[in-house]
N, C-alpha and C positions, 0 to 999 in steps of 0.2 A: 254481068253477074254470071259466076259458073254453076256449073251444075247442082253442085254437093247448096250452094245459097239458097237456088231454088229452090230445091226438096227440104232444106234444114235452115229456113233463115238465119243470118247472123243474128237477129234480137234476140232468139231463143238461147245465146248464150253456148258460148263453145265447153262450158262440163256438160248442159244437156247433149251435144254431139254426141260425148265419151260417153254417157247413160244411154242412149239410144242405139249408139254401136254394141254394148254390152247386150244388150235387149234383143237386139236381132241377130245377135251369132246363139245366144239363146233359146230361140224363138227357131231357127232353123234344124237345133236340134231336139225339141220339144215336135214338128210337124215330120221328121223323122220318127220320132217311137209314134204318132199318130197311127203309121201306115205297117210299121215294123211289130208294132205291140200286139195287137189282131192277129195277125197272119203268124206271131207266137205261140200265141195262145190256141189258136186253131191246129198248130202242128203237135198239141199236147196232149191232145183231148176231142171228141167228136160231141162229149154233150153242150145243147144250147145253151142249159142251165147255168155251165161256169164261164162260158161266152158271155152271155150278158151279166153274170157276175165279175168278169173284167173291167166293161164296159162303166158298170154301177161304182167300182174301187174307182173309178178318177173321178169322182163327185165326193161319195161318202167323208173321204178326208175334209173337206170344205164344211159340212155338217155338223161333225165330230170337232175339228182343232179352229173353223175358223177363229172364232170369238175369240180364243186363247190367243192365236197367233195376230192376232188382231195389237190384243193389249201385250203383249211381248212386244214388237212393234214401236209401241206407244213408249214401251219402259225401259227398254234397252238401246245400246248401241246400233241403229239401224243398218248401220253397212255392212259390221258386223255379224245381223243378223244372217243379211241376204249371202255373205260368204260363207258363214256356217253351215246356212241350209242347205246351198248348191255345193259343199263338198260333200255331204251325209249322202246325197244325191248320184253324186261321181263313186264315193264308196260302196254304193249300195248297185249301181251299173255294174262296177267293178265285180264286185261277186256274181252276179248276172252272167256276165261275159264267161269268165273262169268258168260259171258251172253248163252253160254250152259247149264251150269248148274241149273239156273234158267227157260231156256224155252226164253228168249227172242232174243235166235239168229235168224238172217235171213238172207239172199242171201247178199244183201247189206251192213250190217255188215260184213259179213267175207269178203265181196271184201274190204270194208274200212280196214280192218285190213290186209289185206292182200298188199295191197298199204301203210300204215305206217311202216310193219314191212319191205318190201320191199326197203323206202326211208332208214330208220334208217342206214337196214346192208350194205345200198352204204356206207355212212356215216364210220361204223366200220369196214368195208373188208379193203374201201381206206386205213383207218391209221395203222391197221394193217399191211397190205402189206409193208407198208414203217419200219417196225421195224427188220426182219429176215436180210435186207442189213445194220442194226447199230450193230448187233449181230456177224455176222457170216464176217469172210477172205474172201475177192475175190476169190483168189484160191478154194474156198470151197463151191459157191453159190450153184452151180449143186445140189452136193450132199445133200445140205441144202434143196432147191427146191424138188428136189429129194423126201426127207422123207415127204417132205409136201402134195405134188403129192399123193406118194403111200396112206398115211393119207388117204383124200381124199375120194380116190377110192375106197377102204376097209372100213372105216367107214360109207361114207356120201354117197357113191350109191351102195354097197353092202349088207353093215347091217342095215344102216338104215332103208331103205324102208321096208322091212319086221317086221321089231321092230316097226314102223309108225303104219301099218297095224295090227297088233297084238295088239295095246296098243287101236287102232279106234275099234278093235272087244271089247273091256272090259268099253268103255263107251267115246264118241264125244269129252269129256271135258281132258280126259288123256292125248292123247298125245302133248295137247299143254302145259300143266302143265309140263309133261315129258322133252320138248322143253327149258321149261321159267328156270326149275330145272336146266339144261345143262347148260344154258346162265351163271345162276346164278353161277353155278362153274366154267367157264372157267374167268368169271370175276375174281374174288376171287384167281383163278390160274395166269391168266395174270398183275395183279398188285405185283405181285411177282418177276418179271422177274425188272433183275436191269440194264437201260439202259445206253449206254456212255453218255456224256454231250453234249447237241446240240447248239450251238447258237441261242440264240431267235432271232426271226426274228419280226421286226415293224409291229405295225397293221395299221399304218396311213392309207395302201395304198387301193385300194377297193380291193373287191377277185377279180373282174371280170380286173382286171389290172394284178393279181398274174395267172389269168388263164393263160391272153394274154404272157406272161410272159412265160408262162412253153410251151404254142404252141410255139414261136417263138423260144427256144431249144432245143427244138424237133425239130423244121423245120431244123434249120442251122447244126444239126445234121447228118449227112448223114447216120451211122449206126443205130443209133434209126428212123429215118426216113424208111429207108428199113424196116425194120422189123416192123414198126408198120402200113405200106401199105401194105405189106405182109399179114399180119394178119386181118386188115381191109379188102380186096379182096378174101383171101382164104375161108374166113367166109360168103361171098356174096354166096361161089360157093358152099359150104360144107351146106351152109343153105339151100340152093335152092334144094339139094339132102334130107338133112338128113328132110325137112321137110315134105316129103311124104312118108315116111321108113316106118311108118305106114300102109300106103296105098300098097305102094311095095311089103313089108311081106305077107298081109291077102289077096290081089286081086290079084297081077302079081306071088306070087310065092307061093298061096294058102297055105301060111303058118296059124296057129291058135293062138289068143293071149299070149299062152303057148310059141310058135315057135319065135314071135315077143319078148317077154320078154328075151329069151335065145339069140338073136341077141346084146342086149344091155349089157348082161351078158357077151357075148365073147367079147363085147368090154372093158369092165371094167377090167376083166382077160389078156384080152391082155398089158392092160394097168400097170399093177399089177407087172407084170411080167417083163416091160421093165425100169419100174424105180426103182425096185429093181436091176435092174442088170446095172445101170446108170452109178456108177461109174467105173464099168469096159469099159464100150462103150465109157463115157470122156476120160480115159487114153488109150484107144487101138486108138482110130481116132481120126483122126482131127475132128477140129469143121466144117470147108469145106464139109468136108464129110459127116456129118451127118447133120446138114441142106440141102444140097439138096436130100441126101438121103429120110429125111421126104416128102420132097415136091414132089420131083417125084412120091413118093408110093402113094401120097395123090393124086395126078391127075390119077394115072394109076387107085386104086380105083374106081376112078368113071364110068371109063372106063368098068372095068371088071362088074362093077354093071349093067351096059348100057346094058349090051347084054347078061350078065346072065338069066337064069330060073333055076337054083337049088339052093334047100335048100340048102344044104353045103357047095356047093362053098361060099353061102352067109353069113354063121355062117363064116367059115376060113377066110375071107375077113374084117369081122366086128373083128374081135377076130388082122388082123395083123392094123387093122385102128387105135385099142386100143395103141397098139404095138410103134406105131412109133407116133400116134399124141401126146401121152403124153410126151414121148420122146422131140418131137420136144417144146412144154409147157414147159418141163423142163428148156431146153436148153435157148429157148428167153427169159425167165423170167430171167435166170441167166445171159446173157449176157447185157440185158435192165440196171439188179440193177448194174453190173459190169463196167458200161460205165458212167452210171447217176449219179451226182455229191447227196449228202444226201440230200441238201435243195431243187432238185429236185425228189427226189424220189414219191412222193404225186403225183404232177401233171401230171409225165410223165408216170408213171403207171397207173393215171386213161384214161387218152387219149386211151391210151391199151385197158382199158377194156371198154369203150365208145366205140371203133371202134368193137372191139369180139361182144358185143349186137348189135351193128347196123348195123355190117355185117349181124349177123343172121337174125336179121329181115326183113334187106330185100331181104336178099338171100329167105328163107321161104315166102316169097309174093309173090317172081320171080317165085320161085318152084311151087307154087298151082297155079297161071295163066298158067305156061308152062302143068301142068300134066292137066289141064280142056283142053287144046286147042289142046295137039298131044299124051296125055297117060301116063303112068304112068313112061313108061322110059324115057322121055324125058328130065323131070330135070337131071337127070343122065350123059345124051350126054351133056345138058347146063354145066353142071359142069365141065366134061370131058375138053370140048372145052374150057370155062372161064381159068381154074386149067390154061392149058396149055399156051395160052396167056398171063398169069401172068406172070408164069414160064419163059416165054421167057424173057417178058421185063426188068425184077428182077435181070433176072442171073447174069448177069455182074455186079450187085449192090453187090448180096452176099459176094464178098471178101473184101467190103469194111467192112461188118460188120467183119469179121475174124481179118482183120485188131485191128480193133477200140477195137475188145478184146484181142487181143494181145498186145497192147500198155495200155490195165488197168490192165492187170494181172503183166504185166511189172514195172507198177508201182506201187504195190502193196507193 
């Protein structure tokens, strides 16, 4: 067996290959503007204010257009979609570049561009997302997910950001060019990929009926229902901590921005490492197992963070957060596409990621009021205490989800 078999089994289907390559020439230039977008933004301007207002533009759009781009998605040509958006994307570079180049960039342009390029890839992530469940066997999501995962993690927060930074040392207007280049070939690679046939679906209806439509699905759901309140509240508790990490690192544990980079590093590595080894953890546990397993570690996390003062403990911690939360990413993702019918795949995944942003955002709002009023550990305890209160309410939910994937793999 060569290489490329091992990392991309043949059962996953050689379009998935073509969708996967598209995904990470993608993904390499999306962890480019990661490291390139910052260090723009900072050459425009010295206040923190429209810093973390950069920061807050690559959410917002998910809050704002998910739902919408969700059931567009659902209603339209989806490859279509995904080429549409990623050219809006490369256009919208395109002006970017030019007004570097020329001298007429400024603070407020790159935040405008930074809010369309932000709207666009709601727009091309929704409809992508919905194409890996018309590709790939139920029985096979995991490991499908899986490769997408590790992708990810290795292109787009590993090697990107350093490629980002290096491309910003050789001149402003590079690495967005570098970027718009990327876009330009995963296009060029994802219209390659040959989809099954989908039934079209009417446009009579308005989107805001196709939304209502896909919540009401989700609601009567009871397995997508769990897991997507799961997700929505773990994010409230996981934001509320991960949003002063920052702060925790360089003041409570006198780490040095060096120290704080290698925290986020162990988790990326952590991460690396567990969904490479994904398929074997699908076939040795149940899925019982390994969802609560994620959660529990995620609440105990917060715990150990709470009352932590060493460096190491806290790199070890960050590097097992990697470990089991992609893990646990893997798994929901695969069991969501596994349950959810294709003409719902659009909507009910963007609800997913509608809840992922808006958890975090207001978990990170909880967080910086709690660390101003009792210290820097104390989003930590909040998280701690939240995680677990979840965890209680839920539990008894979880075998409904085990359930509901046993009866799609069943019918598979």
């Amino acid at each position: 067996m060569g290489i490329l078999d091992r990392l991309v089994p043949p059962r996953l289907g050689r379009e998935f290959r073509k969708l996967l390559g598209a995904f990470y020439i993608g993904q390499l230039g999306d962890g480019i503007a990661l490291a390139a977008g910052p260090l723009l933004v900072a050459s425009q301007t010295d206040s923190a204010v429209l810093v973390a207002l950069a920061a807050a533009l690559q959410r917002v759009p998910w809050l704002l257009f998910g739902l919408h781009a969700g059931a567009i998605a659902d209603r339209l040509d989806r490859m279509r979609v995904v080429v549409a958006a990623n050219t809006v994307r490369i256009g919208v570079l395109a002006v970017l570049v030019g007004s570097i180049a020329t001298g007429l960039v400024n603070v407020w342009l790159v935040l405008g561009t930074m809010f369309a390029l932000g709207v666009a890839e709601v727009f091309a992530d929704s409809a992508h997302a919905t194409l890996l469940p018309m590709l790939v066997e139920k029985p096979d999501l995991g490991a499908a997910n899986a490769r997408t995962m590790g992708g990810f993690l290795v292109i787009n927060q590993l090697a990107g950001a350093p490629v980002g930074a290096l491309l910003y040392g050789l001149g402003a207007a590079v690495p967005f060019g570098a970027q718009a280049l990327t876009l330009a070939l995963a296009v060029v690679l994802v219209r390659r990929v040959c989809l099954p046939p989908m039934p079209a679906r009417g446009t009579d209806t308005h989107v805001l009926q196709d939304v209502r439509e896909g919540l009401a699905w989700l609601w009567r759901n009871p397995a997508v229902r769990t897991l997507a309140l799961t997700i929505l509240l773990f994010n409230v508790t996981w934001g509320a901590a991960w949003g002063v990490l920052v702060l925790y690192a360089t003041d409570l544990l006198g780490m040095s921005e060096v120290g704080f980079g290698l925290m986020t590093t162990m988790t990326a590595i952590g991460g690396i490492i567990s969904t490479l080894s994904y398929d074997r953890i699908e076939r040795r546990f149940s899925l019982a197992a390994v969802m609560k397993t994620c959660l529990v570690s995620e609440t105990l996390m917060h715990l150990v963070l709470a009352v932590n003062r060493s460096q190491v403990v806290a790199l070890v911690v960050m590097f097992l957060f990697g470990a089991y939360a992609f893990v646990w990413g893997t798994l929901s993702n695969a069991v969501r596409q596994r349950v959810t019918p294709t003409e719902f795949q659009g909507r009910v995944g963007s609800v997913y990621r509608v809840g992922l942003f808006g958890g975090l955002v207001v978990g990170q709002l909880l967080g910086g009021a709690i660390a101003d009023v009792s210290g820097l550990a104390a989003p930590y305890w909040f998280a701690f205490a939240g995680s677990a209160l979840v965890l209680a309410l839920l539990w008894r939910q979880l075998p409904l989800v085990v359930h509901a994937d046993e009866e799609a793999l069943a019918g598979s």
